[in-house]
Structure formats: structure tokens, C-alpha cells
C-alpha positions in Angstrom: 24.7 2.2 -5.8 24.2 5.7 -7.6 26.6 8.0 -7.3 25.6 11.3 -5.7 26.2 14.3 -7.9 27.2 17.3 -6.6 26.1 20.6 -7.8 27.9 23.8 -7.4 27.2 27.7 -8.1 28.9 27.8 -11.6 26.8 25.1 -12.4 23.7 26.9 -11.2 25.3 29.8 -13.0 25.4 27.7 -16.1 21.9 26.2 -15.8 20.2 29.8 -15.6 22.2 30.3 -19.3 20.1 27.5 -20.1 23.3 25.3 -20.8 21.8 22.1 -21.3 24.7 19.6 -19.8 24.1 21.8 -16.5 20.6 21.5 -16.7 20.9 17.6 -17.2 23.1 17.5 -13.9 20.7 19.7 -11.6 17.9 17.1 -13.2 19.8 14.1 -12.1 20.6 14.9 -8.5 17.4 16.0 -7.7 14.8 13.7 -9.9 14.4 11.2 -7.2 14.0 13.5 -4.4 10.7 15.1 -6.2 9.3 11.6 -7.7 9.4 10.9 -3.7 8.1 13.1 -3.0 5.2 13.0 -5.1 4.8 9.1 -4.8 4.2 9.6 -1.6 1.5 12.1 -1.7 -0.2 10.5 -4.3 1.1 6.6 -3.9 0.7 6.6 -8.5 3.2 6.3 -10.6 1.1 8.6 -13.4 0.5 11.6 -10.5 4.4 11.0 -9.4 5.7 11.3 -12.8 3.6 14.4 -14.0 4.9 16.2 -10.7 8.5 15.5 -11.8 8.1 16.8 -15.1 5.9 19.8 -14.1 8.3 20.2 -11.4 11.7 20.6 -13.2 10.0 23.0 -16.4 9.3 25.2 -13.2 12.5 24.8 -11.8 14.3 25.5 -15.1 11.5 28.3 -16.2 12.2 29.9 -12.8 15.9 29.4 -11.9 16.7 32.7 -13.1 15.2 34.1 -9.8 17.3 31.9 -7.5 19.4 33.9 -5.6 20.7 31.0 -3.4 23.5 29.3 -3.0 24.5 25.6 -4.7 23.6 24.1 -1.1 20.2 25.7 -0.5 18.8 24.7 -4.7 18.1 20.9 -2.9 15.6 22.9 -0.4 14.3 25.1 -3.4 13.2 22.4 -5.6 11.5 20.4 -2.8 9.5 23.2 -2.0 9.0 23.2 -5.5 7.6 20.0 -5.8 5.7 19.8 -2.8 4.0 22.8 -4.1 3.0 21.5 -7.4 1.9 18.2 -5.6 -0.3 20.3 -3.3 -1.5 22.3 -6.3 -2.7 18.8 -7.9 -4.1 17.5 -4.6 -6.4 20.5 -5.0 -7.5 20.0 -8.6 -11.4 19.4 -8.8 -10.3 15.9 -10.3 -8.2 14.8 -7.5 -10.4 16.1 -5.3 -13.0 14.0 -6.5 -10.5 10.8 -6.7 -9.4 11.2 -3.3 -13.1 9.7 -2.0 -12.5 6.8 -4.7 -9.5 4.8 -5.9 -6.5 6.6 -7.4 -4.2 4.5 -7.0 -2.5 1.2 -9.2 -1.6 -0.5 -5.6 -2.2 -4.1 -5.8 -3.2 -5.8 -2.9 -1.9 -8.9 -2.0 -3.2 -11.4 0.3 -0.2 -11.9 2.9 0.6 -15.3 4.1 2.9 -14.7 6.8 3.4 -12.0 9.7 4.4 -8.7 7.5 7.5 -6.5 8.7 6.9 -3.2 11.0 7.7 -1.2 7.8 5.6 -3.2 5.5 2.1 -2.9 7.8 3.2 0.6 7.6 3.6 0.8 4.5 0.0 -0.9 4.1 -1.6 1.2 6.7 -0.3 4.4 5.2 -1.7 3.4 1.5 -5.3 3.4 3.6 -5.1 7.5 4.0 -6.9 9.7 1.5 -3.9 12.2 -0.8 -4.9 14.5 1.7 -4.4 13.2 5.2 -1.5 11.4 3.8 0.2 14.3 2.7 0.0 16.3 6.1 1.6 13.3 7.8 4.3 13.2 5.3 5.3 16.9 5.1 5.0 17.3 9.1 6.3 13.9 9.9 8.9 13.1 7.3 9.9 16.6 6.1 9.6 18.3 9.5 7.2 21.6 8.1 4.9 23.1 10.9 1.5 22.8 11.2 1.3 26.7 10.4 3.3 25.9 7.3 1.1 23.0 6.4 -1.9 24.9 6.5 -0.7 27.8 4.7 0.9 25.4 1.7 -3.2 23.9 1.5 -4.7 27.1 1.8 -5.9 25.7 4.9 -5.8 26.7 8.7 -3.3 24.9 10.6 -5.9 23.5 12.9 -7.1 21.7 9.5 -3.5 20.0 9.8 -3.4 19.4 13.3 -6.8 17.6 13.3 -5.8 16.2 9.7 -2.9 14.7 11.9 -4.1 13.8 14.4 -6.8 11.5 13.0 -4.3 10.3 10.9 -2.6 8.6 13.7 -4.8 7.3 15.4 -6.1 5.7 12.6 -2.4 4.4 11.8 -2.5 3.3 15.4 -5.1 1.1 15.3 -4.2 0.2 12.0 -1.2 -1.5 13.2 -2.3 -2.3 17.0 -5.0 -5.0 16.0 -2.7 -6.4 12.9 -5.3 -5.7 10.2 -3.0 -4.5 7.5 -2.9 -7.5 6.5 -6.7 -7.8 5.9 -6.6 -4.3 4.5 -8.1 -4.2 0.9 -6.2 -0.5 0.1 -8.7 0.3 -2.6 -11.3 0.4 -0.2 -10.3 2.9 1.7 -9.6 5.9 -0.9 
């Protein structure tokens, strides 16, 4: 089990003097929070990775103007991240990859009745970068439509439609059992 690190102001302090041992520990408590972030938006490893990276040089380029607190940098950088994934999602290649195949997944022809999370886990690698990303940053990280929107320089009925197709779809998905049927490259 890792151990959780725990951050604290003169550390913060320290980081913004560029003190690379401070640095290092603000990097490792927060580096799987943004990969998750990102893998989730973009379900690649490539996409996931590049957000981490891009993420941190603008957490460390831009640390200077944190005015928080040690508990509130954990909320900074995630909006951070989101942000740069976002900021990818709307790159003219992404956008054009998000009709086609972006993704590694392998499908897998299941055998047997799959878990509750694993159809879900299926279903969910069906959605587009985009759709997938509103029902992860509404769903799972609890921001507003309104907040939504204004993160994709989009209105937030965009991302109340966006969600609500997106469920319904998911709904079906795992009403009628075919996520196991579900060729996920296909569907991008």
C-alpha cells in the first residue's frame, strides 16, 4: 500500500524556491490523482501521461501565484489537470480522433457474466473523450453543469444534453447485457 504524503505550507514555501526535494514531494502525492484523471478522459496511456507531465511544468511554472493553503494545492492541481485535459480534448487532432479510435483498449471476448463495475467499465470505454469527460467531471468530481460548460467553452445546456445522452446510452448499455458483445473501437 503507498503511503500517503502529506504536504504542508513550508513545503509549498519551499517548492515556489524551486527546491527540488520539495518539488519531488508535491509530484508524488499528487501524480496519480492527475494521471486519473486524464486516463479517464482519454482512457490512453500516451494522452494520460502527456497530461501529467504538461500538468506538473504548469504546476511548478505557476506555483509562485498560489496563494492557498497546503490543504487547498490537492484542489489546485486537479483543476489544473482537468484544464489541460480539456485543452487537449479540444485540439483539432483530438477532435478529429474522438469520431475514430484513440484508444490502446483491447477488447476481449468474455466468457462468463462480467461484474457490475467491469460492464461499466466496458460501457463507459464506448463514449467519445467528450461525452465521457462531462460524465466524469459532473458525476465523479461533482462540478456543475454551468462549470462544465464554461471549462469547454461550451453552454451548459451542451453538458446537460451531453449528459444526459450519456446515460441513457450507459443505461441501455448495461440493461440488455451487451458489454460483453461491445467491440470498444467501434464506437469512438
Amino acid at each position: 500500500m503507498r503511503e500517503k504524503l502529506t504536504i504542508t505550507d513550508k513545503d509549498i514555501k519551499a517548492a515556489k524556491q524551486m527546491c527540488p526535494t520539495s518539488q519531488k514531494k508535491i509530484y508524488d502525492a499528487y501524480r496519480v490523482m492527475v494521471y486519473s484523471i486524464a486516463k479517464r478522459i482519454f482512457l490512453n496511456t500516451g494522452y494520460a501521461e502527456d497530461i501529467l507531465q504538461e500538468t506538473f511544468i504548469d504546476v511548478f511554472t505557476k506555483l509562485g501565484t498560489f496563494e492557498g493553503k497546503h490543504y487547498q494545492l490537492g484542489a489546485w492541481i486537479k483543476r489544473i489537470a482537468t484544464n489541460r485535459s480539456l485543452m487537449m480534448l479540444r485540439t483539432a487532432w483530438i477532435s478529429r480522433k474522438s469520431d475514430e479510435e484513440i484508444e490502446e483498449v483491447p477488447y476481449q471476448s468474455f466468457e462468463h457474466q462480467l461484474h457490475n463495475n467491469q460492464e461499466l467499465e466496458i460501457a463507459l470505454a464506448t463514449l467519445n473523450p467528450v461525452s465521457r469527460s462531462v460524465l466524469w467531471l459532473h458525476d465523479v468530481e461533482g462540478y456543475t453543469h454551468a462549470e462544465i460548460g464554461k471549462m469547454m467553452k461550451k453552454t451548459e445546456s451542451f453538458s446537460k444534453s451531453q449528459l444526459a445522452r450519456t446515460h441513457k446510452k450507459i443505461k441501455e448499455l448495461l440493461e440488455t447485457h451487451q458489454t460483453s458483445n461491445i467491440n470498444v473501437k467501434e464506437y469512438r
